[in-house]
N, C-alpha and C positions, 0 to 999 in steps of 0.2 A: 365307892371303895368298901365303905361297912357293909353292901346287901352281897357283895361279894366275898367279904370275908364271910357272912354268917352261913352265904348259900354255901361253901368248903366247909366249915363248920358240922353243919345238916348233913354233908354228905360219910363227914368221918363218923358223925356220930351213927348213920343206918349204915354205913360199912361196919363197925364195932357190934352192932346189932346181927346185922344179917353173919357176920363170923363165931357168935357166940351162938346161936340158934342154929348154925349149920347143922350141927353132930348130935343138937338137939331132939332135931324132929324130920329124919328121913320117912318118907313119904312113897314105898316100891316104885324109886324111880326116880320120883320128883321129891328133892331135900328141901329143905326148909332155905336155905340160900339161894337156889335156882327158882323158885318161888318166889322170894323175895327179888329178887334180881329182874322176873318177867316183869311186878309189878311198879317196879322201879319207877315209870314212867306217872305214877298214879299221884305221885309222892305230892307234886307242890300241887295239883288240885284238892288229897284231902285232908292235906291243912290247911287250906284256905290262901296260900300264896297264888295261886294260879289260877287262870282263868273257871269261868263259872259252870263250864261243862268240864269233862276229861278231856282230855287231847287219842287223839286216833292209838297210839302207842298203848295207850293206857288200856283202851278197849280191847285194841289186839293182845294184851296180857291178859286179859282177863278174862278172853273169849279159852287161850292156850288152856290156863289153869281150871278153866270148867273141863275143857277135852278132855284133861290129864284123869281129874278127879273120879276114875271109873268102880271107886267101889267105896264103900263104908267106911273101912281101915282107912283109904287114902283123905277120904273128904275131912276124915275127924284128925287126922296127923297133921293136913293141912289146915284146916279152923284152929289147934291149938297152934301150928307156926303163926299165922297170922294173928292171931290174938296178942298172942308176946310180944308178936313186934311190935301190933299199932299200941300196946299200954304205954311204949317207950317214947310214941308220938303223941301231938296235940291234934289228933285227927277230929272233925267234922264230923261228928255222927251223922247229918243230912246226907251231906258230902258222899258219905260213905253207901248208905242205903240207898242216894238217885244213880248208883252206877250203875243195876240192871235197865233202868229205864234208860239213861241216855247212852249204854252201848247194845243196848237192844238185843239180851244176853240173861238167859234163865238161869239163874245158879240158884244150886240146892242147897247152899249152908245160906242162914240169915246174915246177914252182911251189919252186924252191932258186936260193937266191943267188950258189952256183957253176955255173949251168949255161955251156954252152955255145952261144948261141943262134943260132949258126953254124948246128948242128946241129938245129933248131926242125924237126920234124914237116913234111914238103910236103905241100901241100893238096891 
């Protein structure tokens, strides 16, 4: 009953998240909340609740948000959405950096919670 309550818990608290960063950080196209929402599935792997790879869901968000990411503007709008939101989480920095390897998936922002995303790759 307590990993249930905590796991509703987690969820109100990255719903609160992903609502305050909506209007934050639109991305031509792709918001900071449908961003959030794709990766959704990433969630209890990288915080450590979840198993030791990503789950398939997780990969396929993360394959979409590379497709999306087609220009400069978009890549650095979406590195600062995601920055904010995982500061809000206890994310795995490993966790977070083995996800090009095990969804077999090239992303061009560096995948660490101190980036700089000033500095995001030009397209």
């Amino acid at each position: 009953m307590e990993m249930k309550l905590m796991g509703c818990w987690s969820l109100i608290v990255f719903g609160l998240v992903v609502t305050v960063l909506n209007n934050a950080c639109p991305a031509n196209g792709v918001t900071c909340q449908e961003a959030l929402m794709t990766l959704m599935p990433c969630e209890s792997y990288l915080v450590g609740s979840g198993p030791g790879t990503p789950a398939v869901p997780c990969c396929a968000g993360v394959q979409t948000l590379v497709s999306e990411a087609t220009s400069t503007e978009i890549r650095r709008s979406l590195c600062e959405c995601l920055k904010k939101a995982a500061s809000g989480m206890k994310i795995d920095p490993g966790r977070l950096k083995a996800i090009p390897e095990y969804c077999k998936v090239s992303v061009p922002v560096p995948l660490d919670p101190a980036v700089d995303c000033s500095k995001v790759p030009l397209f």
